[in-house]
C-alpha positions in Angstrom: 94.2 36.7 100.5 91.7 34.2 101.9 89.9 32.4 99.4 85.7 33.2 98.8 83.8 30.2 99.5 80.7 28.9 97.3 78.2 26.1 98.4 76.7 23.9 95.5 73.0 22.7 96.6 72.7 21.0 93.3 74.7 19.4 90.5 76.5 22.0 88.6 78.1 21.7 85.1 82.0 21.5 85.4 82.3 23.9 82.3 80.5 26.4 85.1 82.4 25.6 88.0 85.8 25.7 86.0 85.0 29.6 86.0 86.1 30.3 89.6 89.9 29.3 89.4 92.0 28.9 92.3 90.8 31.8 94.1 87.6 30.1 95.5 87.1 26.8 97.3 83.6 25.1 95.7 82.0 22.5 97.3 79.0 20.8 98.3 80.0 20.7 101.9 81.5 24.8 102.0 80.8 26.1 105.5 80.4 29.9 105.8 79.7 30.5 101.9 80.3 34.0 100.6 78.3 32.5 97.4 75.6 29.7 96.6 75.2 28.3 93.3 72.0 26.4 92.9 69.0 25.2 90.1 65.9 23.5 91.7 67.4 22.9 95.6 64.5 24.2 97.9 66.0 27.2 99.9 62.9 28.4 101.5 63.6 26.3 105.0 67.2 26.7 104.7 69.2 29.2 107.1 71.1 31.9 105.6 74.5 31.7 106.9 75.8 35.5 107.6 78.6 35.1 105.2 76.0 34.9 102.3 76.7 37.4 100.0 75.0 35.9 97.2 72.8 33.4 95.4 73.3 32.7 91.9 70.6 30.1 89.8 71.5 28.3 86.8 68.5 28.6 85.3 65.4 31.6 85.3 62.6 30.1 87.5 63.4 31.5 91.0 60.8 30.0 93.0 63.0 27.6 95.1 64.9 31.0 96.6 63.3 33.1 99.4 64.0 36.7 97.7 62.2 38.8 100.2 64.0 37.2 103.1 67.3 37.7 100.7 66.8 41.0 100.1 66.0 42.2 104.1 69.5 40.5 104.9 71.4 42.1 101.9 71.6 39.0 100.0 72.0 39.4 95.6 70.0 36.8 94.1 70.7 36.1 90.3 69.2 34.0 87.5 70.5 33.4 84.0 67.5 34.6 82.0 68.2 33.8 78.1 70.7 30.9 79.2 68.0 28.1 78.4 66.1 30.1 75.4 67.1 27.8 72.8 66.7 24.6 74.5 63.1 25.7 75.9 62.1 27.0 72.4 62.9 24.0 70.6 60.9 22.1 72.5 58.3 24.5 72.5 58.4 24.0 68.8 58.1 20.8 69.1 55.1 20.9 71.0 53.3 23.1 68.5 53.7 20.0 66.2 53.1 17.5 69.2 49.6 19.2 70.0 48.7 18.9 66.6 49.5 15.8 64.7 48.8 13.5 67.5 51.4 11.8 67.0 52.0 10.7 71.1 48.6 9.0 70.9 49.6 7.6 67.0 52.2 6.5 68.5 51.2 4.5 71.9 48.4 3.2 69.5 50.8 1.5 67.2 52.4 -0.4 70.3 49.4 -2.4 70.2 49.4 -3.9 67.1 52.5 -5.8 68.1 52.3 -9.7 67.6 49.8 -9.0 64.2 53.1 -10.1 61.9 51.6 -9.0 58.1 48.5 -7.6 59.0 50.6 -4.6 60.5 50.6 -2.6 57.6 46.7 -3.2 56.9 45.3 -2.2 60.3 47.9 0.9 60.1 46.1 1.9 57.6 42.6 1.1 58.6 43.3 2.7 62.3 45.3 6.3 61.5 42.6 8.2 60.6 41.6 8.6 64.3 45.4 10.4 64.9 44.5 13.3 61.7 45.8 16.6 63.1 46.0 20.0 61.7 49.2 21.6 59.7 50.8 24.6 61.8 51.3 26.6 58.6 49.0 29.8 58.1 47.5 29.1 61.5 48.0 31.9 64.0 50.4 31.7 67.1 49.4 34.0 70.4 53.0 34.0 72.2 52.2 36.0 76.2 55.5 37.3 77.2 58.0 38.1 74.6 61.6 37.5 76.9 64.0 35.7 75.3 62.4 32.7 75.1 59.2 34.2 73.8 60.8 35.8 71.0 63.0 32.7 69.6 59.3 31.2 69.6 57.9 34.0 68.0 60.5 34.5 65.1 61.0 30.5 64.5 57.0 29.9 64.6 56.9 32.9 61.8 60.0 31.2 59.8 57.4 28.2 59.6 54.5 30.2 58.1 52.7 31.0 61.0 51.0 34.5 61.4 52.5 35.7 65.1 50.8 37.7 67.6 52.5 38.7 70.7 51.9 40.4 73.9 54.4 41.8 76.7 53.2 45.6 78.0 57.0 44.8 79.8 58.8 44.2 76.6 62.1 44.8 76.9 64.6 47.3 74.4 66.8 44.4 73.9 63.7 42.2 73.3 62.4 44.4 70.7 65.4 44.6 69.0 65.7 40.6 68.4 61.8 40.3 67.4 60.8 40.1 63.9 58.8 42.7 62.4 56.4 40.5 61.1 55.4 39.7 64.9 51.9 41.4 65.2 51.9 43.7 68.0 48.5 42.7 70.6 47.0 45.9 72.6 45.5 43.2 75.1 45.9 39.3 76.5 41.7 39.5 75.1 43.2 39.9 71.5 45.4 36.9 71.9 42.3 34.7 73.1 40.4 35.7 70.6 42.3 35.4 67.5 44.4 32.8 68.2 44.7 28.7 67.5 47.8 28.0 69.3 48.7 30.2 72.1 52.1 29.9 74.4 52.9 31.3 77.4 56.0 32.3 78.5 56.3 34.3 81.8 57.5 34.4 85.2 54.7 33.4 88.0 53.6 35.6 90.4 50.4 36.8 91.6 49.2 38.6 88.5 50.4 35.6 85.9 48.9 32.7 88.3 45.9 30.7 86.9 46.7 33.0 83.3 44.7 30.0 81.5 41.8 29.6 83.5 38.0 29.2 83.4 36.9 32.7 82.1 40.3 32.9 79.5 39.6 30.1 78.0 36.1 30.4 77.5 37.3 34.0 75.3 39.3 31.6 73.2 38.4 30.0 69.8 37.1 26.7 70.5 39.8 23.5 69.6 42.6 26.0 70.7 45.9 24.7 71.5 47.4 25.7 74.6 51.1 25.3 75.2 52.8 26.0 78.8 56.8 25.8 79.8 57.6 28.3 81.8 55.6 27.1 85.1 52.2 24.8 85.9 50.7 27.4 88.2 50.1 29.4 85.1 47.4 27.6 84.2 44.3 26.3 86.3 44.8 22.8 85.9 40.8 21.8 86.5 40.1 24.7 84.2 42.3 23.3 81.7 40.6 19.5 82.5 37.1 20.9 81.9 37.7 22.0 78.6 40.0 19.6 77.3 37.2 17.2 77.9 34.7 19.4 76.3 36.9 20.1 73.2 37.0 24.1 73.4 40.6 23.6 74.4 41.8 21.0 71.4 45.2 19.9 73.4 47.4 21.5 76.1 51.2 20.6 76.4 52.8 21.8 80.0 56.8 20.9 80.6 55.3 20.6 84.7 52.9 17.1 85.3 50.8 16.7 88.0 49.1 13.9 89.2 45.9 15.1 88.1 46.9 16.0 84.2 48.5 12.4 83.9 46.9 9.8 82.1 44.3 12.6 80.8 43.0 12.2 76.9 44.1 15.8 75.3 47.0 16.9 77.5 50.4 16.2 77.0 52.2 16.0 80.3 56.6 16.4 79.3 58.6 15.5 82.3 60.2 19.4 83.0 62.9 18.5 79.7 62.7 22.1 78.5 65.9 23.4 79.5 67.3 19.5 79.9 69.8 19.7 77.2 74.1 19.5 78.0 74.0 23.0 75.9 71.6 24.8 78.2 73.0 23.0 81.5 76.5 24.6 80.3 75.2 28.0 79.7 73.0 28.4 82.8 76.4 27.4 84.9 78.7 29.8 83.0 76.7 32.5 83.2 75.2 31.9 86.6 79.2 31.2 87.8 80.7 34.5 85.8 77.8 37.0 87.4 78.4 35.6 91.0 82.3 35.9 90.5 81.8 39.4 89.3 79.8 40.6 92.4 82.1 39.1 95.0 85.0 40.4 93.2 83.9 44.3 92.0 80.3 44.4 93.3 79.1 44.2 89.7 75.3 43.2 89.6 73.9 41.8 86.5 70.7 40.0 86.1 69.7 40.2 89.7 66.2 39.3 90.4 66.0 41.9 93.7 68.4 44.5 93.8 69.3 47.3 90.7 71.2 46.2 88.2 74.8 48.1 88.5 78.2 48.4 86.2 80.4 49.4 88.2 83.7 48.2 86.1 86.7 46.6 88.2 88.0 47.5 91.6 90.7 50.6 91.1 91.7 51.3 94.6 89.3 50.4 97.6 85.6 50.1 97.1 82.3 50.2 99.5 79.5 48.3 98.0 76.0 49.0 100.1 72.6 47.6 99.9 70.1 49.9 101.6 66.5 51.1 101.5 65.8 53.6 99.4 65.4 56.5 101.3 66.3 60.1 101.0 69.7 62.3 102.2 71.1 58.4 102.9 73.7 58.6 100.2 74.5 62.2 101.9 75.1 60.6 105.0 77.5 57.5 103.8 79.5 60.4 101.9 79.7 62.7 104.5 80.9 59.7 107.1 83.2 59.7 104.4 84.4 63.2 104.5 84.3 63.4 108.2 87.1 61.0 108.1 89.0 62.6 105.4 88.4 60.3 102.8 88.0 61.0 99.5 85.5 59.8 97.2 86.8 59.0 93.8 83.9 57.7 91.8 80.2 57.0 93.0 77.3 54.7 91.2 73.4 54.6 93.2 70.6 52.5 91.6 67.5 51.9 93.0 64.8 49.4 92.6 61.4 50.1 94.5 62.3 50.3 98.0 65.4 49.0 98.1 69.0 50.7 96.1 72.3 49.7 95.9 75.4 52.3 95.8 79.0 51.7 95.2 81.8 54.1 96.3 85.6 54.2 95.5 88.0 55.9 97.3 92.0 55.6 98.0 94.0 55.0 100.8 92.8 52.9 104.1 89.4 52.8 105.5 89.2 52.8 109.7 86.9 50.6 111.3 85.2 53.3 112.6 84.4 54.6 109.3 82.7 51.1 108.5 80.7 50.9 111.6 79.0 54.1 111.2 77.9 53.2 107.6 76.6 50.3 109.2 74.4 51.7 111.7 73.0 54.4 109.5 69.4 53.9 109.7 68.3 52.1 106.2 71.6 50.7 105.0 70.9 47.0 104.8 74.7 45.7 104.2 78.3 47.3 103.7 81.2 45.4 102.4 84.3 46.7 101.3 86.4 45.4 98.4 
C-alpha cells in the first residue's frame, strides 16, 4: 500500500506530526500531497496540486486558505477551533487587567527614572498617580461571540466578579452547555454597547463581522469603554478606534494584530499576535489538526471542516466511496443506482449537506470496476469521488 503524502507549509509541532506513523511520508518538500498541514502560510496564489485531498490548519483563523476555490475542486479544509481557547483566553484576561491598570505605560515610565540612584523611590511616588486605573471587579464584561474561546472568557471574567453579558444568535449546544449560568443572555449587539465597560470580541471575520467596532458602535457605547480584540484586526475600524481613543469615549483598546497605524498610539495596546503563542496551544492545534486530516484520508471521516458537512462515518468495513457534490436533487439516486446497475450492493449509506454543496459516503463489498467509478464521476454535480 503506497504511503499518503502530506506537505508542511509551516513549522509544525513534532507531538503533531508524530501522529501519522509510518504510513505517510511528511515533508516540507512532499510532491503530489494527498494532505497539507499548515498555520499562517498564504495559500491563496498557491496551485492546488490534483492529489489534494485535504487541508488541515493548526489553528482557527482560516484566512490564509482559499475555501471557495477548495471547495469547487473537492478539497476538505479543516481548522482546530477550541485547540488555542485557553492560551487566547488567558491573555484575554490579561488584557482586561492591561487595559485597566496602565500598567504598560507605568511601566515604560519607570525606565526613565534610571540613573536617579535614591531618589527612585521618591519620584515613584510623586509620578504614579498619572498610571491610576480602574479594578475589573463588579464592572460588566460584553463578550460578542460565545465559541470556545468566548465562553472560557466569559466564565473566568465571572469567577473574578464581573457581571457577564454575552451575545452569539449562533451559539452552539455544546457552547451552551460549558457557559455559566450566571452569563446574562443579550437579545442584541446594541445591549452589549450599551451596558457594557469592557467589551471583547471573539468571532470569525467575514463580511457581516468586518469593521464590528466602528464609528457608529462605538459612539452607542458608554464613554471610557474598554475594547478588547483577539480574534482578527479587521474586526475593528482601526481610524474609528483612533478617533475615539483620542477623544476618550473609547478608554483603551488591546488588539493581538498591530498595524502600522495603531503603533506608537496613546490608549491602544498593540500585542504582537501572542494569543495562541504558547508550546501548549502549538501542541494541541497540531494533534488535533494532524488526527482530523489522518481520519479523512483514511475513512472519509469529516470533523471540523470549515466547507463541507460534518460526517461520522466510523472506520472502513469493506470498500467505501466517499463523494463531494452539489447538493442537488435525485443525485444520490443516481450514484446508487450506478451502483445497482453494476450489481453492487450497498451496505451502509451517510449524506450531509451544507448549503450548496453535500458530502455522501457509501459502503459496499466486493470489487468496484472502473467503469462503475467513471460514471460517478461524470454525473452532473458530483464534485469528487474517491474510494477507500
Amino acid at each position: 500500500m503506497d504511503k499518503k503524502k502530506i506537505l508542511t507549509l509551516n513549522k509544525i509541532a513534532k507531538v503533531g506530526l508524530d501522529r501519522f506513523g509510518d504510513s505517510y511520508t511528511v515533508g516540507d518538500f512532499v510532491e503530489n500531497p494527498d494532505g497539507i498541514m499548515v498555520r499562517s502560510a498564504a495559500m491563496h496564489d498557491m496551485d492546488l496540486p490534483e492529489s489534494l485531498l485535504a487541508i488541515a490548519r493548526a489553528g482557527a483563523g482560516v484566512n490564509n486558505i482559499p475555501i471557495d476555490k477548495c471547495t469547487q475542486q473537492g478539497i476538505c479544509v479543516f481548522n482546530t477551533p477550541g485547540a488555542n481557547a485557553n492560551a487566547v483566553k488567558e491573555l484575554v484576561i490579561a488584557a482586561l487587567f492591561l487595559s485597566s491598570r496602565r500598567v504598560i505605560p507605568g511601566v515604560e515610565w519607570a525606565k526613565t527614572l534610571k540613573g536617579n540612584g535614591a531618589e527612585v523611590g521618591k519620584m515613584v511616588e510623586k509620578g504614579k498617580s498619572q498610571f491610576v486605573g480602574p479594578e475589573i471587579k463588579g464592572k460588566k464584561l460584553g463578550v460578542i461571540g460565545l465559541g470556545a474561546i468566548g465562553v472560557l472568557v466569559a466564565n473566568t471574567a465571572y469567577s473574578l466578579g464581573m457581571e457577564v453579558l454575552g451575545y452569539d444568535p449562533y451559539l452552539s449546544i455544546d457552547a451552551a452547555w460549558s457557559l455559566s449560568r450566571h452569563t446574562q443572555h443579550a437579545a442584541s449587539l446594541d445591549e452589549i454597547y450599551a451596558e457594557c465597560d469592557y467589551i471583547t470580541v471573539h468571532v470569525p471575520l467575514n463580511n457581516e463581522t468586518k469593521h464590528t467596532f466602528n464609528a457608529d458602535s462605538i459612539a452607542k457605547m458608554k464613554d471610557g469603554v474598554r475594547l478588547i480584540n483577539f480574534s482578527r484586526g479587521e474586526l475593528a475600524d482601526t481610524q474609528a478606534i483612533i478617533s475615539a481613543v483620542s477623544t476618550g469615549k473609547v478608554g483603551c483598546y488591546v488588539v493581538d494584530f498591530p498595524s502600522d497605524d495603531l503603533l506608537g498610539v496613546d490608549g491602544i495596546i498593540a500585542i504582537p499576535h501572542l494569543g495562541a503563542s504558547t508550546p501548549e496551544s502549538e501542541d494541541n492545534c497540531a494533534v488535533m489538526a494532524a488526527d482530523q486530516l489522518s481520519r479523512y484520508l483514511k475513512y472519509g471521516i469529516i470533523k471540523n471542516s470549515v466547507n463541507l458537512p460534518e460526517l461520522d462515518c466510523g472506520r472502513v468495513e469493506d470498500r467505501r466511496i466517499c463523494v463531494i457534490h452539489r447538493n442537488i436533487p435525485n443525485l444520490i439516486a443516481t450514484l446508487s443506482g450506478i451502483l445497482s446497475g453494476e450489481g453492487i450492493n450497498i451496505e451502509n449509506m451517510l449524506s450531509k449537506s451544507r448549503g450548496e454543496y453535500a458530502y455522501t459516503v457509501l459502503d459496499f463489498a466486493g470489487d468496484l470496476p472502473d467503469a462503475a467509478i467513471d460514471a460517478m464521476k461524470k454525473v452532473d454535480g458530483v464534485i469528487r469521488v474517491r474510494v477507500i
